[in-house]
C-alpha positions as CSV (number, residue, x, y, z in Angstrom):
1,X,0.0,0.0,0.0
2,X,1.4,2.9,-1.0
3,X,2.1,6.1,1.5
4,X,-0.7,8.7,0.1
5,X,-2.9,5.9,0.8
6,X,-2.0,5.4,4.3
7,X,-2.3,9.4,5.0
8,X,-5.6,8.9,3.8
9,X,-7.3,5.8,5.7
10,X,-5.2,7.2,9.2
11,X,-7.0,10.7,8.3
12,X,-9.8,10.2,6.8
13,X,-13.4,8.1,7.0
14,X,-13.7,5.0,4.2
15,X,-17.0,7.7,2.7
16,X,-14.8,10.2,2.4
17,X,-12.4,8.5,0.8
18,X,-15.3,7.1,-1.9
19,X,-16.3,10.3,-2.4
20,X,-12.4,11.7,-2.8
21,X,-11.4,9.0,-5.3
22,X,-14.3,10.5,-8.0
23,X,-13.4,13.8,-7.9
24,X,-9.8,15.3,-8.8
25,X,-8.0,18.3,-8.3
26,X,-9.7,21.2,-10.4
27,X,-12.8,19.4,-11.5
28,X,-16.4,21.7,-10.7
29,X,-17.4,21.6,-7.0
30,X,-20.8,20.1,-8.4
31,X,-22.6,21.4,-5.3
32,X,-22.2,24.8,-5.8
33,X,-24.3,26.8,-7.7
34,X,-25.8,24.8,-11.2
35,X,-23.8,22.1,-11.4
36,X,-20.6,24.0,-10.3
37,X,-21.2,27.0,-11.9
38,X,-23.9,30.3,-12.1
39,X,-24.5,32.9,-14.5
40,X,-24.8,36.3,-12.7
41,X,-27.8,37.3,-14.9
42,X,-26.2,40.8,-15.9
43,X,-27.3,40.1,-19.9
44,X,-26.1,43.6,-20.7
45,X,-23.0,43.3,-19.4
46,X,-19.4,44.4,-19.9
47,X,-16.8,42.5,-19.2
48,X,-13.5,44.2,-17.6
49,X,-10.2,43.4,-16.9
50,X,-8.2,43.1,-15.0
51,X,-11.2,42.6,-12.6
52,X,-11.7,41.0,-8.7
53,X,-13.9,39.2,-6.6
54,X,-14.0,39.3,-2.9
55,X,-15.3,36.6,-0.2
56,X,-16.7,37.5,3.0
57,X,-16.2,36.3,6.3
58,X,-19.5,34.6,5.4
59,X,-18.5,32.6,2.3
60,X,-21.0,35.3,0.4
61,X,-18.7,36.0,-3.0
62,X,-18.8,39.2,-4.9
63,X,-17.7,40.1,-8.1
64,X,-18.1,43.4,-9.9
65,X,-18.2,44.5,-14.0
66,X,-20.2,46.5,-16.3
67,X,-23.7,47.0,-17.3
68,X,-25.9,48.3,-19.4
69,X,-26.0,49.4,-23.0
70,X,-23.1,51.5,-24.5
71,X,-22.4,54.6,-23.7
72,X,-24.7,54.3,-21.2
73,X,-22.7,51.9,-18.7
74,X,-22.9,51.7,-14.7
75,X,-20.3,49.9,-12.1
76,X,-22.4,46.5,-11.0
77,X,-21.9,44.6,-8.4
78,X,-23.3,40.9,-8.0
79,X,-23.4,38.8,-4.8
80,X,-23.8,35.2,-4.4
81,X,-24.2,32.7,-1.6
82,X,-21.8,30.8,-0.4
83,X,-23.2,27.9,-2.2
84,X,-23.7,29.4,-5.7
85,X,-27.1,31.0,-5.2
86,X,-27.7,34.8,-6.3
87,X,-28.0,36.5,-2.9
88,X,-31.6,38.2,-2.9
89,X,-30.4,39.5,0.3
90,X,-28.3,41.6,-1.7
91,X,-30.2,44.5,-3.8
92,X,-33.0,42.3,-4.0
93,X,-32.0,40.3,-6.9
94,X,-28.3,40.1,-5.9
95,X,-27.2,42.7,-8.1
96,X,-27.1,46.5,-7.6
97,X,-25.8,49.3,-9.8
98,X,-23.4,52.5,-9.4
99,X,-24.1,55.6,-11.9
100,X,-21.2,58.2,-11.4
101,X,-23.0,60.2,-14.2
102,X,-20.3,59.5,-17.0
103,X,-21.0,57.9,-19.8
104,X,-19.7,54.7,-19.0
105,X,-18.7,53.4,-15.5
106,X,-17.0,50.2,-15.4
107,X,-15.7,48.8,-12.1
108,X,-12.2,46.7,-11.8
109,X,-11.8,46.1,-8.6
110,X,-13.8,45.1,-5.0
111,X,-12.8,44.3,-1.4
112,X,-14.6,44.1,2.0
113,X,-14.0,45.7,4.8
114,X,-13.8,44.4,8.1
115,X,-17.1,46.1,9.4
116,X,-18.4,44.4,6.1
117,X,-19.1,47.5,3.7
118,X,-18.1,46.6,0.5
119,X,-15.3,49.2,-1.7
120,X,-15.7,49.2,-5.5
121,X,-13.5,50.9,-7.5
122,X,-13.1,51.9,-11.6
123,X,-13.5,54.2,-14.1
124,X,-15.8,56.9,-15.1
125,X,-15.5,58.0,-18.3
126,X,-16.8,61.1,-20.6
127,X,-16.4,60.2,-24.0
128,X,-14.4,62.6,-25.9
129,X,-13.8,65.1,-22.7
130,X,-12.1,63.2,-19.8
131,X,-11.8,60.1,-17.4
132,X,-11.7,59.6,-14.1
133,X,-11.2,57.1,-11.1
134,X,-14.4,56.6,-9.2
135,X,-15.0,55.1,-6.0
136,X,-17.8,53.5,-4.3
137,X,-18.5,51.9,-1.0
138,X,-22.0,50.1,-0.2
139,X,-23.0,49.0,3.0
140,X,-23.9,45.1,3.7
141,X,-27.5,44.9,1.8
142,X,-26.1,46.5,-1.3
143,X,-27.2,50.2,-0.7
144,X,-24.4,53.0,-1.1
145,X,-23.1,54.3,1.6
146,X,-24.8,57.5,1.8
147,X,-23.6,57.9,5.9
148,X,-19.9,57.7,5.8
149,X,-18.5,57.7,2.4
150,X,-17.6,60.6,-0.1
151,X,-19.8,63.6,1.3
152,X,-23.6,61.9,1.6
153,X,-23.4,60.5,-1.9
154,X,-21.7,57.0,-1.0
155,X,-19.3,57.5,-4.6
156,X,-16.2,59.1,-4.6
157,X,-14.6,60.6,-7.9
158,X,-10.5,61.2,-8.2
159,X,-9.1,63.3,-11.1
160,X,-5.4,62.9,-11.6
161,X,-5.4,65.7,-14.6
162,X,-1.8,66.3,-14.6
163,X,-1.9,67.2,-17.9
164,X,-2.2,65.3,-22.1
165,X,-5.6,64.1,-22.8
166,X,-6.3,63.5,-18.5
167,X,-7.9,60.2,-19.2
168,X,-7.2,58.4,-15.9
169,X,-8.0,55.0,-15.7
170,X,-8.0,52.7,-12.7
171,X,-7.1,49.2,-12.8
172,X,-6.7,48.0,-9.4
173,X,-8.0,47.8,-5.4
174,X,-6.6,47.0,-2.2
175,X,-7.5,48.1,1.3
176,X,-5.2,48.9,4.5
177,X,-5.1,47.5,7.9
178,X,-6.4,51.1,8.8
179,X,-9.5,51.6,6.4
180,X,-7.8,53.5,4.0
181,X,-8.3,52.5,0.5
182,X,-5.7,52.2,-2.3
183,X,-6.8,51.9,-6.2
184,X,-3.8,52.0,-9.3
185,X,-4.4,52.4,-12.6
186,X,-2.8,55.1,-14.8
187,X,-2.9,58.9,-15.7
188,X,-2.2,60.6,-19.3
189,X,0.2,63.1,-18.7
190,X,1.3,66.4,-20.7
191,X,5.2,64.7,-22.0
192,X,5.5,61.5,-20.2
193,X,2.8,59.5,-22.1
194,X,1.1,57.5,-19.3
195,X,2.4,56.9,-15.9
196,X,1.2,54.7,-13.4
197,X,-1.3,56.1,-10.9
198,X,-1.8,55.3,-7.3
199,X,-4.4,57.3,-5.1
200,X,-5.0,56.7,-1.1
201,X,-8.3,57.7,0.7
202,X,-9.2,57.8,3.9
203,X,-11.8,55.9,5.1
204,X,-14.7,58.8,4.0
205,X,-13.3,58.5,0.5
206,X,-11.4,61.7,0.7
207,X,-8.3,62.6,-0.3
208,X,-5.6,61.2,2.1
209,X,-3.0,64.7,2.0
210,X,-1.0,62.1,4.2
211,X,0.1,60.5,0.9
212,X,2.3,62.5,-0.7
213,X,0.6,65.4,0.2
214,X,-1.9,65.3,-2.2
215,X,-3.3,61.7,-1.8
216,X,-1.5,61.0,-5.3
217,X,1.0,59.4,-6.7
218,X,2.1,59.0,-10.4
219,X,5.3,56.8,-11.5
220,X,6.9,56.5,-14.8
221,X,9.5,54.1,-16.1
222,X,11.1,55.7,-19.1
223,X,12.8,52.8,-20.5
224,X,16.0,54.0,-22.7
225,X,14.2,52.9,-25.8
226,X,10.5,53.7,-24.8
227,X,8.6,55.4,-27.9
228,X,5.1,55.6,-26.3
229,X,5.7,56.5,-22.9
230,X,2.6,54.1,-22.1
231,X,3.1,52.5,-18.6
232,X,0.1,51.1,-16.8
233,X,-0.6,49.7,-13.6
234,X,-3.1,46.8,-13.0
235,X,-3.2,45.2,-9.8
236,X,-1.9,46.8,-6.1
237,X,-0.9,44.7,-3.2
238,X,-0.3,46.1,0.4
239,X,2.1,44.4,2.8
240,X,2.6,44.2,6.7
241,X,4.4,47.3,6.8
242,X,1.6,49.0,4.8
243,X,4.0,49.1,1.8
244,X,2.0,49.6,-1.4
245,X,2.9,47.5,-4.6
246,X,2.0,47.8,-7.8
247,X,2.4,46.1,-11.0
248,X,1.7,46.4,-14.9
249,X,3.3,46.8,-18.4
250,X,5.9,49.7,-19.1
251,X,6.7,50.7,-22.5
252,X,9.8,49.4,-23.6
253,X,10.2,50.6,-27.5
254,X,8.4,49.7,-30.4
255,X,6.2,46.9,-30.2
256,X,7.6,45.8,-27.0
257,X,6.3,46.4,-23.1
258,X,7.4,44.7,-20.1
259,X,6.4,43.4,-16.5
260,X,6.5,46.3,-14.3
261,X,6.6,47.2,-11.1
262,X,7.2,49.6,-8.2
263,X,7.4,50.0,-4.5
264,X,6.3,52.5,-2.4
265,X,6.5,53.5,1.2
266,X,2.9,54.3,3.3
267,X,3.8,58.0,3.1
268,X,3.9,57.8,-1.1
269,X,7.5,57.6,-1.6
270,X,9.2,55.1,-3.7
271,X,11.1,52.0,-1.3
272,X,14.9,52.8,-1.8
273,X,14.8,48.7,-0.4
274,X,12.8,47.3,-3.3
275,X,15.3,47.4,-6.4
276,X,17.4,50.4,-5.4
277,X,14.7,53.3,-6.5
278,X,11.6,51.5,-5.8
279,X,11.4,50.3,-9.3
280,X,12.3,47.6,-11.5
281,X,11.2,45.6,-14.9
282,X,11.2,42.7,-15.9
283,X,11.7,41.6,-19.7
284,X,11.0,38.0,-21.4
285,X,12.1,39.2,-24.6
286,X,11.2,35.5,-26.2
287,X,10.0,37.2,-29.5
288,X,13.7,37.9,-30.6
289,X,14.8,40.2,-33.9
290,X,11.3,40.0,-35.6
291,X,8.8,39.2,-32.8
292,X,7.2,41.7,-31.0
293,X,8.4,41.4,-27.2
294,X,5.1,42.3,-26.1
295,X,5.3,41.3,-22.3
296,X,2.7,42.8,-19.6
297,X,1.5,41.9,-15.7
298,X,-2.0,41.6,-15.4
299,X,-2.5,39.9,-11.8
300,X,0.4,40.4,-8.9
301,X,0.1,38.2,-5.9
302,X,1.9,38.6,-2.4
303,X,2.9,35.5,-0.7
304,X,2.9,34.6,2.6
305,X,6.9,34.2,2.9
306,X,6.7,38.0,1.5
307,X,7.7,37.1,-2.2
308,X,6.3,38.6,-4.9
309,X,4.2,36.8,-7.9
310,X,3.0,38.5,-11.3
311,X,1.0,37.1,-14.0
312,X,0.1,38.1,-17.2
313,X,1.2,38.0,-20.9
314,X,4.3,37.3,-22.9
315,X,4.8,37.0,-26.6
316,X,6.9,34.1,-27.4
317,X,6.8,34.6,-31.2
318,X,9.7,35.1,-33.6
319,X,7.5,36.1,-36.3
320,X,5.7,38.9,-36.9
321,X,2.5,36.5,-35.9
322,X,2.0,37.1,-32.4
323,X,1.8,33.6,-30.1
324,X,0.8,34.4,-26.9
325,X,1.5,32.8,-23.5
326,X,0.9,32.7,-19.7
327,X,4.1,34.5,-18.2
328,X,4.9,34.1,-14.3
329,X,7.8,36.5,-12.7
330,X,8.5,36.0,-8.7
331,X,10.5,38.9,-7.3
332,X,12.2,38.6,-3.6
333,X,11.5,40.8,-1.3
334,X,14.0,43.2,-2.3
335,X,12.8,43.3,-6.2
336,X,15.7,41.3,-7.4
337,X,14.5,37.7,-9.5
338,X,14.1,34.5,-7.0
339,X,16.4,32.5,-8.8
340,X,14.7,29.4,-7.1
341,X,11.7,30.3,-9.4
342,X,11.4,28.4,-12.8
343,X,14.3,30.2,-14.8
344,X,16.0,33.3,-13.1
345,X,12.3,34.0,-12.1
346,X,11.0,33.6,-15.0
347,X,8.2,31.0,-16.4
348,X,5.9,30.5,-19.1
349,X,3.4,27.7,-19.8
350,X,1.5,27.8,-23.7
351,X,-1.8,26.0,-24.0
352,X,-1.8,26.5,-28.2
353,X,-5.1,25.4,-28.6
354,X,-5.6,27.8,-31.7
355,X,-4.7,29.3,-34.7
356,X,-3.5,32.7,-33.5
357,X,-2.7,30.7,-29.8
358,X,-3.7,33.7,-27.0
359,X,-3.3,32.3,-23.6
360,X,-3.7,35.3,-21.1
361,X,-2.9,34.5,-17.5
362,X,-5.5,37.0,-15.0
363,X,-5.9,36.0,-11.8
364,X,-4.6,33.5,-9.4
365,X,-4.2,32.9,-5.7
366,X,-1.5,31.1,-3.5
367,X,-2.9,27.4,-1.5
368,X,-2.3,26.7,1.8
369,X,0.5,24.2,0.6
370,X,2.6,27.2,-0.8
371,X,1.1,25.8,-4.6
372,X,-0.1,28.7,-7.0
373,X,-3.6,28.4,-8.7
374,X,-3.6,31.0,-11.6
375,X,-6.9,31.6,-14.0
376,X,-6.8,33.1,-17.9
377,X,-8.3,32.1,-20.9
378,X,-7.3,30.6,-24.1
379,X,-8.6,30.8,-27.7
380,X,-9.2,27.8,-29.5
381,X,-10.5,27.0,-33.3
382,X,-13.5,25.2,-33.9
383,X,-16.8,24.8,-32.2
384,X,-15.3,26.3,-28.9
385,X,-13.4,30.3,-29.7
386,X,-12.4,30.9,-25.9
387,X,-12.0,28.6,-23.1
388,X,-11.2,29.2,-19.2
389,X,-8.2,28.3,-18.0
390,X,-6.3,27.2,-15.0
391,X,-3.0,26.4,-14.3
392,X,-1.0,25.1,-11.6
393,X,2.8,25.7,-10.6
394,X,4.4,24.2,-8.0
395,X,6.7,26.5,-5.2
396,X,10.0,26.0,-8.0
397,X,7.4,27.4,-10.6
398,X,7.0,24.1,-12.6
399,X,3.8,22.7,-13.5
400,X,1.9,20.8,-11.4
401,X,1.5,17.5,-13.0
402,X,-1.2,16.6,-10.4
403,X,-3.7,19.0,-11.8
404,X,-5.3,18.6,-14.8
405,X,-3.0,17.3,-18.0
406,X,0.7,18.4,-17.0
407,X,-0.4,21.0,-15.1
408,X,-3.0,22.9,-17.2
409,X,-6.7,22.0,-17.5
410,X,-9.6,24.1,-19.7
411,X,-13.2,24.8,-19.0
412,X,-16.3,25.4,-21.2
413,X,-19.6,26.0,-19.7
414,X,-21.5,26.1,-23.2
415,X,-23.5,28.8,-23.0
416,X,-23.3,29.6,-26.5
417,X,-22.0,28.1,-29.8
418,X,-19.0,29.2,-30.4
419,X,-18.8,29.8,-26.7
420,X,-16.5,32.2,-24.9
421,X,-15.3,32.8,-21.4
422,X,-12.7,33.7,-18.9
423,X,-11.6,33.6,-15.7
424,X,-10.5,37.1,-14.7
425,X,-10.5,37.0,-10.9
426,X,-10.4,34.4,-7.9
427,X,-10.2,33.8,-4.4
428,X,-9.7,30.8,-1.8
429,X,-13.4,29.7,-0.9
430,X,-13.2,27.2,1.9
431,X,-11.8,23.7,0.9
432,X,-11.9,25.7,-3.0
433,X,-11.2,27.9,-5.1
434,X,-14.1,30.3,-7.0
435,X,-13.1,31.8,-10.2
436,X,-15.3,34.9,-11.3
437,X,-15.0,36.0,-15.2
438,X,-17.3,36.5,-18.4
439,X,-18.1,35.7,-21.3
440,X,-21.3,34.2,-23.8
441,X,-21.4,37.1,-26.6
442,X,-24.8,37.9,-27.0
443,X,-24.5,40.6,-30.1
444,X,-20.8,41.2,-30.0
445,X,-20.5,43.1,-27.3
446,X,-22.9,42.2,-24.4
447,X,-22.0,39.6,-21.9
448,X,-22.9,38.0,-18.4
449,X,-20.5,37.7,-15.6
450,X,-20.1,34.2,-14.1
451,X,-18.3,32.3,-11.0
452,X,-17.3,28.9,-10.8
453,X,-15.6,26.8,-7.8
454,X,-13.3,24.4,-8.6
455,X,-12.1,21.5,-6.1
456,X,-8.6,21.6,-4.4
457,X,-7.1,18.3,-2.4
458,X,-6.1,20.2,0.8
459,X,-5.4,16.8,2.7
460,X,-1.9,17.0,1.4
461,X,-1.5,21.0,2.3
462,X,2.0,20.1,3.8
463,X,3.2,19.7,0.5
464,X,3.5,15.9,0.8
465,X,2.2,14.0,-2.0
């Protein structure tokens, strides 16, 4: 008898065991939701990303998007049960909507706070005049925050305008120990192109003057051969020390972008620890003389030993062709590469399932066994045009062989013919994991938002298989 087995029968009951064996590592937690799996029922919506979901202290899950018909477009923000259900509790129907009076509001990011109010965060937008972060906190049953939060209107609106076309756009949310609330995205500028963008509010959704004085931070990269100036951040991460993290793309010359990322202290300034001047890039550069070198961070993930994860995109191509893959980067502490981390911290894993061969990695979390869970999408040919994906890398950044086929394992929910979806956000959910994404093209731009809980073998959390 072999040792897993052993672990099992000394920890487990002979049922539970039964009801193990038919289930593996990633399949649809069948008892959730319709058969692992609920549509939100936002048929007019707009899928954004990056995006997040949150889980309460409850097990409740939220996710937030778009919705509505273009231009006119609010934040919305769904809540479901812990087991799948649309929370009625919740709005009344389990959804509820945020107008900031633009012309289209879409919302990237959401968290809960510890008294239980939920913080949404995105972007309003005026076409053809400006654009706009824009902030909104609702209390428990899905009403905006009308008592404590941005001056009796529950919504609060940040301008960077510092100068070019001032279209700010916000990409990501995190919240501090404290209350106050951090969301990154990126600001048009009058010569730098864009620069990354990080604003801190208080608690009320003011202005923190705290924060480099003005509550607002802006970062560029400059790289030497930069033609475009564009650098954008997507997703924020705050550590123990209430150090603020941020990662994105930074231009780096024609046709070509990097992973990006920067470091700065809880007062606003950049971490003179993290990379010598708080930032630092990271460059795949797999598309060689004629490829394109297109590489950008669309997830960043902080792990419990204090390294640092990013996910996103890298183009692997030497042709002018782009191929698309899933590209992982783990930074030490400091900002320099964890060698110990597939190669010089560097990693990419290519589901090809296509002709054109997209794989975009969006989301992912960290298990209790030090394991990461990451969530994209692929395109495909045929019947099926975009699949969800997962994939799972083991602490050295190989793949997990356990999960799925060699590490990687695709979902269609057939909703439509050819179908599409992705996973663009995730969270730990009790003995799972829940995705949250979009897809199902109604007329080529409406879609419903989705989540989906997958089952993860947490009897082996010690690593030990």
């Amino acid at each position: 008898m072999n040792t897993r087995i052993v672990r099992v029968l000394h920890g487990l009951a002979l049922s539970a065991l039964c009801t193990a064996a038919q289930a593996a590592d990633g399949d649809l937690d069948t008892s959730f939701g319709d058969n692992g799996f609920r549509l939100a029922g936002t048929t007019e919506g707009y899928s954004t990303i990056p995006s997040s979901m949150a889980v309460q202290a409850d097990g409740k899950i939220l996710i937030c998007n778009g919705e509505g018909v273009s231009p006119a477009i609010d934040f919305v923000i769904v809540r479901f049960t812990a087991d799948g259900e649309l929370d009625t509790t919740f709005s009344f129907d389990g959804r509820t909507a945020v107008d900031f009076d633009g012309d289209t509001d879409l919302c990237n990011g959401v968290a809960v706070q510890a008294d239980g109010k939920i913080v949404a965060a995105g972007t309003t937008t005026e076409f053809g005049v400006t654009s706009d972060f824009a902030i909104a906190r609702l209390n428990a049953d899905g009403t905006l925050d009308t008592a404590t939060f941005g001056a009796g209107t529950g919504k609060s609106v940040i301008a960077f305008d510092v100068g070019g076309t001032n279209l700010d756009t916000a990409g990501g949310l995190a919240l501090r120990s404290d209350g106050k609330i951090v969301v990154v995205g990126s600001a048009n500028t009058d010569t730098n192109g864009d620069d990354f963008a990080i604003v801190q509010l208080n608690s009320d959704g003011s202005r923190d003057t705290g924060f480099n004085l003005t509550g607002r931070v802006t970062v560029g990269f400059d790289l030497p051969a930069s033609t475009t100036k564009f650098d954008m951040a997507t997703r924020v991460v705050i550590d123990e020390q209430n150090r603020i993290i941020v990662a994105g793309t930074a231009d780096a010359g024609p046709a070509a972008s990097d992973f990006a990322m920067v470091r700065l202290l809880p007062g606003g300034q950049p971490d003179p620890d993290f990379s010598a001047d708080g930032r630092t890039t990271i460059a795949f550069d797999l598309g060689g003389a004629n490829g394109s070198n297109s590489d950008g961070a669309y997830h960043l993930m902080l792990q419990r030993d204090g390294r640092i994860v990013a996910a996103g995109v890298v183009d692997s191509s030497t042709t002018a062709t782009s191929n698309i893959d899933m590209g992982f980067v783990r930074l030490l502490p400091d900002g320099s590469p964890d060698a110990g981390f597939g190669i010089g911290g560097k990693t990419t894993i290519a589901f090809d399932l296509g002709s054109d061969n997209s794989d975009l990695a969006l989301t992912g979390v960290e298990q209790s066994n030090g394991k990461l869970l990451f969530g994209g999408a692929s395109n495909t040919t045929g019947a099926s045009n975009i699949l969800a994906d997962a994939v799972r890398l083991n602490r050295d950044g190989s793949p997990d062989e356990s999960f799925g086929t060699l590490g990687k394992k695709s979902y269609d929910f057939a909703q439509t013919v050819p179908s599409g979806q992705l996973f663009n956000a995730a969270a730990l959910h009790g003995s799972g994991i829940v995705f949250g994404g979009a897809g199902y093209v109604i007329d080529d731009t409406h879609v419903d938002a989705f989540v989906a809980r997958i089952l993860i073998d947490l009897i082996f959390a010690d690593g030990f298989d």
